[in-house]
Structures are given as C-alpha cells and as structure tokens.
Rosetta silent file (secondary structure, phi, psi, omega in degrees, C-alpha in Angstrom):
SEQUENCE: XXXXXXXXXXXXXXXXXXXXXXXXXXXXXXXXXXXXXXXXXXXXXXXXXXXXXXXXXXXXXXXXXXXXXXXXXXXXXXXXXXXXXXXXXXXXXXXXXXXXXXXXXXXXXXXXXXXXXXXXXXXXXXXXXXXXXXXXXXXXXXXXXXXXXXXXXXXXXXXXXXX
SCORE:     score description
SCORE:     0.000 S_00000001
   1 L     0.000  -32.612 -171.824   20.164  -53.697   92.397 S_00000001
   2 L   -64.646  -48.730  157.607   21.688  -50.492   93.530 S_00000001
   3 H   -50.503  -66.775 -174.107   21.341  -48.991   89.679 S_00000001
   4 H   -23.206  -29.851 -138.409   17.808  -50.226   89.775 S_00000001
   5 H  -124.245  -21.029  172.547   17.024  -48.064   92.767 S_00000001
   6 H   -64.578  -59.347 -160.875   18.677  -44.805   91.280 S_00000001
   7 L   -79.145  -16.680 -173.947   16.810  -44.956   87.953 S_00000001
   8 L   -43.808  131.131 -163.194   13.085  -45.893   89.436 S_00000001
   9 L  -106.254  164.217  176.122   10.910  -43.397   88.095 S_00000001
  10 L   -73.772 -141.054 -162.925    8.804  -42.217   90.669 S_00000001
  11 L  -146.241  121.359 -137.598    5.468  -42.960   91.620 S_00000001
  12 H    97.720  123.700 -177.826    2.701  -40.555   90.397 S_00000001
  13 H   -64.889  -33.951  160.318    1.730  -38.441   87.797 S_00000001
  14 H   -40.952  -80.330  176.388    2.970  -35.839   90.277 S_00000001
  15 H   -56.166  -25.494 -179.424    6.196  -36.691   90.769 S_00000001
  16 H   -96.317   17.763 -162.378    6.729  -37.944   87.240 S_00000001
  17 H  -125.221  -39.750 -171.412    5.385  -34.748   85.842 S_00000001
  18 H   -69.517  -75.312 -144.931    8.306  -33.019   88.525 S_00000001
  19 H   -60.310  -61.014  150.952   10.929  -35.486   87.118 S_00000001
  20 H     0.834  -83.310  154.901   10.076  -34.291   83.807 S_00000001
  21 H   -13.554  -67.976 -142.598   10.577  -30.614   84.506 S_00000001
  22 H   -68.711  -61.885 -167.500   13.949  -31.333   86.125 S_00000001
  23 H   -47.336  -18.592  154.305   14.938  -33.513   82.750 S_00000001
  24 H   -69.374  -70.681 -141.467   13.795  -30.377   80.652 S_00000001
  25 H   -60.869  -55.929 -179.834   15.547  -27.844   82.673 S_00000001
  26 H   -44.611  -51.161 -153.589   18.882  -30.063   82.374 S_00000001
  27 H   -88.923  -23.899 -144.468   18.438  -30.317   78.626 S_00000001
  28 H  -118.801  -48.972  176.208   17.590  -26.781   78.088 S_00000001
  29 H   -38.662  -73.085 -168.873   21.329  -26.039   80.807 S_00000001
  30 H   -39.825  -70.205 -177.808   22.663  -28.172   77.975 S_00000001
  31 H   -48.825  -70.267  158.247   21.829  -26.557   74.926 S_00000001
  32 H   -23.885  -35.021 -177.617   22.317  -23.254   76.402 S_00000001
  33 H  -110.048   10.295  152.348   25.256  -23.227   77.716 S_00000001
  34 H   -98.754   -2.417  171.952   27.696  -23.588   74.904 S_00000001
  35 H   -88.281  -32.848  111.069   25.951  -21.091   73.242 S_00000001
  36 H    17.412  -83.842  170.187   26.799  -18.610   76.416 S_00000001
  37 H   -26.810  -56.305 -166.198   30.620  -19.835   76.281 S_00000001
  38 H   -78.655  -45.979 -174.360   30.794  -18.757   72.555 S_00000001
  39 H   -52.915  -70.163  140.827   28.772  -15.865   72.986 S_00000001
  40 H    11.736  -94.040 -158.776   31.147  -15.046   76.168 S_00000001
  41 H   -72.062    3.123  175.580   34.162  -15.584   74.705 S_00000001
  42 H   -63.860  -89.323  -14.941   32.819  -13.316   71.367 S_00000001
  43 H  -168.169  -73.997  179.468   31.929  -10.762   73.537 S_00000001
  44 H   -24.095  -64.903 -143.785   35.689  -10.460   76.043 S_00000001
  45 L   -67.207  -32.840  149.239   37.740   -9.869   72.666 S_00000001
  46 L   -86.592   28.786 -173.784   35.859   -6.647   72.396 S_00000001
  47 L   -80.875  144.529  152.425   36.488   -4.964   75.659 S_00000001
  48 L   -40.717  113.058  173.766   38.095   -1.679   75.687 S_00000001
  49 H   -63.967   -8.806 -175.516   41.668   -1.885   75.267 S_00000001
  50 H   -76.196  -19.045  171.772   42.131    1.476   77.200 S_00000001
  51 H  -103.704   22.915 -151.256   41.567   -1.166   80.434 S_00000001
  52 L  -127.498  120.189 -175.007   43.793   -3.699   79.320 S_00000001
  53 L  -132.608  114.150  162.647   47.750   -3.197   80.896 S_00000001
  54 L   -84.671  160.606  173.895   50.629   -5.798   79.441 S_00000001
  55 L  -153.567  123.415 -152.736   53.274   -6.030   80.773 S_00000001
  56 L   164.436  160.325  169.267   56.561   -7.854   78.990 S_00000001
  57 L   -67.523  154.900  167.744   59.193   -7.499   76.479 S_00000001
  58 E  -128.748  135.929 -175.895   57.691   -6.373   73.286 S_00000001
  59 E  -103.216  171.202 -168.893   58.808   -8.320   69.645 S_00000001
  60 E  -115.773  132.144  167.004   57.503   -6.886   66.657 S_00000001
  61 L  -109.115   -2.225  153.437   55.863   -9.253   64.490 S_00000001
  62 L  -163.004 -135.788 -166.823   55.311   -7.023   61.550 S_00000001
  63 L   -75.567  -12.687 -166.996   54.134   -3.299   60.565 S_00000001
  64 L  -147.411   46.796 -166.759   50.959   -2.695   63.162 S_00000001
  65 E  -175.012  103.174 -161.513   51.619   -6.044   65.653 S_00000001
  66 E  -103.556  153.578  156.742   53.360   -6.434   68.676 S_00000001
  67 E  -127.025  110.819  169.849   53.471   -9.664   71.329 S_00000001
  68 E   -82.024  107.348  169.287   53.940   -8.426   74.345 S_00000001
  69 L    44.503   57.887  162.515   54.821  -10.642   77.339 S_00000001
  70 L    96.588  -46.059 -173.233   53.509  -13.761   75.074 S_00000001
  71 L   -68.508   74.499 -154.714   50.231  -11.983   74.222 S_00000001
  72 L   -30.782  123.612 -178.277   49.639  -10.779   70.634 S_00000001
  73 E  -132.646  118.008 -179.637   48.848   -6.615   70.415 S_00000001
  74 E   -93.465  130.716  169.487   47.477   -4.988   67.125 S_00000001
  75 L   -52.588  129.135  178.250   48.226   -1.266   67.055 S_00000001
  76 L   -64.917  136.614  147.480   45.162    0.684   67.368 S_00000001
  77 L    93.020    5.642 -167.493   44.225    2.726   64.268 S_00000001
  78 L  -129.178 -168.125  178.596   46.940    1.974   61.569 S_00000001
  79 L  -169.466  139.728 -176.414   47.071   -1.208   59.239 S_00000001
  80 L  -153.161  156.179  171.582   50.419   -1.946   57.731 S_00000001
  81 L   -53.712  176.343 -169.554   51.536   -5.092   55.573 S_00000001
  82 L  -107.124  166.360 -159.486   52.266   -8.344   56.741 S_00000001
  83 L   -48.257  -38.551 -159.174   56.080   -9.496   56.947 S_00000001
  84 L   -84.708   -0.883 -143.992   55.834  -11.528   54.488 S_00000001
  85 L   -87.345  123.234  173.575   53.716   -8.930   52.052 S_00000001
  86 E  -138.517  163.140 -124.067   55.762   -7.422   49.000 S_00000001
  87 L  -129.316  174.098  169.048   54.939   -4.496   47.486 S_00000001
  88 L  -169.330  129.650 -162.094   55.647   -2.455   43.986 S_00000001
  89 L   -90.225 -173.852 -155.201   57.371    0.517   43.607 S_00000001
  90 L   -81.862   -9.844 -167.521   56.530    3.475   41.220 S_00000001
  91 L  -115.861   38.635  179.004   59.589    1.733   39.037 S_00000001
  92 L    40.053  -17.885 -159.428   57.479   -1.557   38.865 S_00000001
  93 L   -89.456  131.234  160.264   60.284   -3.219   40.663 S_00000001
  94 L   -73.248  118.589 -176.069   59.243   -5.521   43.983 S_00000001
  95 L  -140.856  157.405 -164.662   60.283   -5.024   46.845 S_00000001
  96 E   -69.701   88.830  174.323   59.630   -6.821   50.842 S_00000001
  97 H   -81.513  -20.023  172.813   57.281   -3.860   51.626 S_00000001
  98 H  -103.649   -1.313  164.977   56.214   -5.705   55.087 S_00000001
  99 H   -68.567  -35.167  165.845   59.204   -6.733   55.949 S_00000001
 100 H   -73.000   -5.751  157.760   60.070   -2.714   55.874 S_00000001
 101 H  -103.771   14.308  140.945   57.426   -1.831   58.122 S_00000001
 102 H   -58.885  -53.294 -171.385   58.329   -4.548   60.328 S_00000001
 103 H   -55.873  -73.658 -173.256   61.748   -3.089   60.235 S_00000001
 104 H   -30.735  -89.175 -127.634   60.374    0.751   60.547 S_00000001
 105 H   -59.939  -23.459 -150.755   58.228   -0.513   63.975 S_00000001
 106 H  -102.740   -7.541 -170.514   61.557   -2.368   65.271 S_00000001
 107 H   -97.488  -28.040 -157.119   63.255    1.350   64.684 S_00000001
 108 H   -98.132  -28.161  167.505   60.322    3.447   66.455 S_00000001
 109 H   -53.182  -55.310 -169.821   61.165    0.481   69.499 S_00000001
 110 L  -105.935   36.425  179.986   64.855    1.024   69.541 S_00000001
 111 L   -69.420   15.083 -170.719   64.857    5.052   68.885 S_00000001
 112 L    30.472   35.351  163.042   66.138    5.529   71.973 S_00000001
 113 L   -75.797   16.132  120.104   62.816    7.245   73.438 S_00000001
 114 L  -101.488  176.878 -178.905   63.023    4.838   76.354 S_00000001
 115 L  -131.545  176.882 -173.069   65.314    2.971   79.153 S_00000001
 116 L   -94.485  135.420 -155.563   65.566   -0.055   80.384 S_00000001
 117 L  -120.988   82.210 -165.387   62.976   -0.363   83.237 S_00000001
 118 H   -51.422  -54.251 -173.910   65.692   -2.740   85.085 S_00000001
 119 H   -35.312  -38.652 -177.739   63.288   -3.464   87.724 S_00000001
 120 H  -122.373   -6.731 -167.918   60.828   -5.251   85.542 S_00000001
 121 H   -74.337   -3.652  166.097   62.936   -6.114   82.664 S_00000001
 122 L    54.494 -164.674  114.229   63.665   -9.895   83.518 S_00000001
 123 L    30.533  -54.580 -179.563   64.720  -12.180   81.545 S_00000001
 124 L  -102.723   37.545  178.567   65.397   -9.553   78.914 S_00000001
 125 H   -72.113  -35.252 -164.147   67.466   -7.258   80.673 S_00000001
 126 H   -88.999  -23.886  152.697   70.628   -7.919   78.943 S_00000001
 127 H   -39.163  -63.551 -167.856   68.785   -7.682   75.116 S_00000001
 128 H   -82.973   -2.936  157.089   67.458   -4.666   76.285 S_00000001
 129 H   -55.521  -62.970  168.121   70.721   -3.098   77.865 S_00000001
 130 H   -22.830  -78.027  156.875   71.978   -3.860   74.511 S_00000001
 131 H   -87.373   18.481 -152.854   69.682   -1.412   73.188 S_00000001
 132 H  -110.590  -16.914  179.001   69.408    1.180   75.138 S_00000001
 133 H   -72.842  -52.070 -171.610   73.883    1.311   75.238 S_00000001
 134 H   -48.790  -67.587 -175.859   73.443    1.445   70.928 S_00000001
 135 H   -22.658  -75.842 -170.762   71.049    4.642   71.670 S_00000001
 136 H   -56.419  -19.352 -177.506   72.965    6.171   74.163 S_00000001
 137 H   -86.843  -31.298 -176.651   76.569    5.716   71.999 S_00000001
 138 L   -86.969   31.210  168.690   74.468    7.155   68.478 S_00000001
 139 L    37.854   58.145  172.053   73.001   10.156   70.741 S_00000001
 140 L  -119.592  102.392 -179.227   69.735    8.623   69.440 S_00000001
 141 L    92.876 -117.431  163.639   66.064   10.118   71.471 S_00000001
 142 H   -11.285  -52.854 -153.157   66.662   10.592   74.967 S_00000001
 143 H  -104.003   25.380 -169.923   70.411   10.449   75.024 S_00000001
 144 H  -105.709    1.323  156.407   70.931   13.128   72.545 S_00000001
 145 L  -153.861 -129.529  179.975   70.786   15.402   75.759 S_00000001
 146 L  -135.421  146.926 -179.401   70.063   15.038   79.516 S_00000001
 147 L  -127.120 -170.060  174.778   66.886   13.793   80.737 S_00000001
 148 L  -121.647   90.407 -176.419   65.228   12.776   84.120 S_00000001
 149 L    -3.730   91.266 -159.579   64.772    9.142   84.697 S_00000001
 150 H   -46.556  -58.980  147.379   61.242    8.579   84.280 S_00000001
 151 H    -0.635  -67.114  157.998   60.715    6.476   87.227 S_00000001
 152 H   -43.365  -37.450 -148.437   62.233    9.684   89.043 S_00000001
 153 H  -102.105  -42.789 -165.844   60.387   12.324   87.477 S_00000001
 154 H   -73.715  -50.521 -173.167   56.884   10.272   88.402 S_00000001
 155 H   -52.529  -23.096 -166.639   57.900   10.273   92.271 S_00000001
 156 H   -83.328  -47.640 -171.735   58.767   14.190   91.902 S_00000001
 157 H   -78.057   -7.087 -176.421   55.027   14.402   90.750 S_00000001
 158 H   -84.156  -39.857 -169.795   53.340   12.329   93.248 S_00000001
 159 H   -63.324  -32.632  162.935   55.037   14.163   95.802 S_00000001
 160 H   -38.145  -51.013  139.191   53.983   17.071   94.567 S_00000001
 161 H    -0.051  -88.762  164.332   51.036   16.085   94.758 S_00000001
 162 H   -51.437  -50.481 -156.428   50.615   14.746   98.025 S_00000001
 163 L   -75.420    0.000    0.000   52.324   17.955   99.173 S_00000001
C-alpha cells in the first residue's frame, strides 16, 4: 500500500503536466551527464603541464617516458623509440635501438647532475645513495669539482631576498 502511495500520479492536468517536466529534466540529467564525465575527463589530460609538480622516484620506461612517483611522464618535445623498438644500422645489421635510448635517458638520470634530496627521498633513499656514491667515486657532473648543495644555495637566495 505504501508503494501505491509513492507512485500515484497526481491529480490534474496541472500537476501531471509538472510531474512531466520533473521526469524530462531527470532524463535529460541522465543523458547529459556521461557525456560531461567524458568530455571532463578529455578535457583534464590537456592542462598545462607547466602547473603540474610530481614528486617521486623517477624509473625510466624507455627513450622520452618517465613514471614518476607511480604516475606516467612523457618528455615534452622529443619522441624516441619504444624499449622494445629495434632499429637498423647504416651496415643493415639490427640492433635494440629503444632499448639504447632507454639506456641513454637512465645515463642523463645517473650523470651525476644531482644529489640525493635525503629529505624526500623515502623509500628510495638507499637506490639513490647508490647512485649518487657511483657519481661522486667516477668524478661524474657535480662531483667532478665542488659545488653548493642546492637546498643551501636556494636559502642563500631567499635570504637575499628578503634582505
């Protein structure tokens, strides 16, 4: 009886004309709003990457493609083969051309133009200790003379700043 008293259309061409409406408007929500969603989620994937800040270890998954703290990142502006991608050299002979720009990307990572940012470095501290001691024993970027901790050198400039 309780259903009965829900579903009762109303009484009037008024009210039924109202009832209507609402049962359009709902139906129209409906249609609409998975096209919105898609539209939406089109829409995010092209926001300027210049506001976008990861933060994470970064693996290389080939020649232009990083994941960064889980999150996939294509290098702006290049295109490079895919790992798996092989290649042919001026000597006809094949060779794993995306696995060498995988390689290359994993080289321009552990060049030893950075440190280990201990502070934020997690999980991966002791990986990334790892490379930053190979740098520092093959005098390779940084360690091939004396630098100023970066970390350091931005506090020198704020103060500066400020001052």
């Amino acid at each position: 009886m309780g259903a009965s008293i829900l579903f009762k259309r109303p009484q009037g061409k008024k009210k039924a004309m109202q009832t209507t409406k609402v049962v359009l408007l709902f139906k129209a929500i409906l249609l609409v709003l998975p096209i919105l969603v898609l539209w939406y989620d089109a829409w995010s994937q092209f926001q300027p990457v210049a506001k976008l800040t990861l933060v994470g270890y970064a693996k290389v998954i080939d020649g232009d493609t990083l994941s960064v703290g889980g999150r996939v990142v294509r290098l702006a502006g290049i295109d490079a083969p895919e790992r798996e991608q092989t290649c042919r050299r001026s000597s006809g002979r094949l060779y794993l051309c995306g696995e060498e720009a995988s390689q290359a990307l994993e080289r321009l990572v552990s060049s030893g133009l950075a440190i280990v940012y201990r502070q934020f470095a997690g999980k991966h501290l002791a990986e990334l200790g790892q490379l930053e001691g190979e740098a520092r024993l093959s005098n390779k970027g940084l360690w091939q003379g004396t630098f100023e901790v970066p970390e350091n050198w931005r506090r020198k400039k704020q103060k500066n700043r400020v001052s």
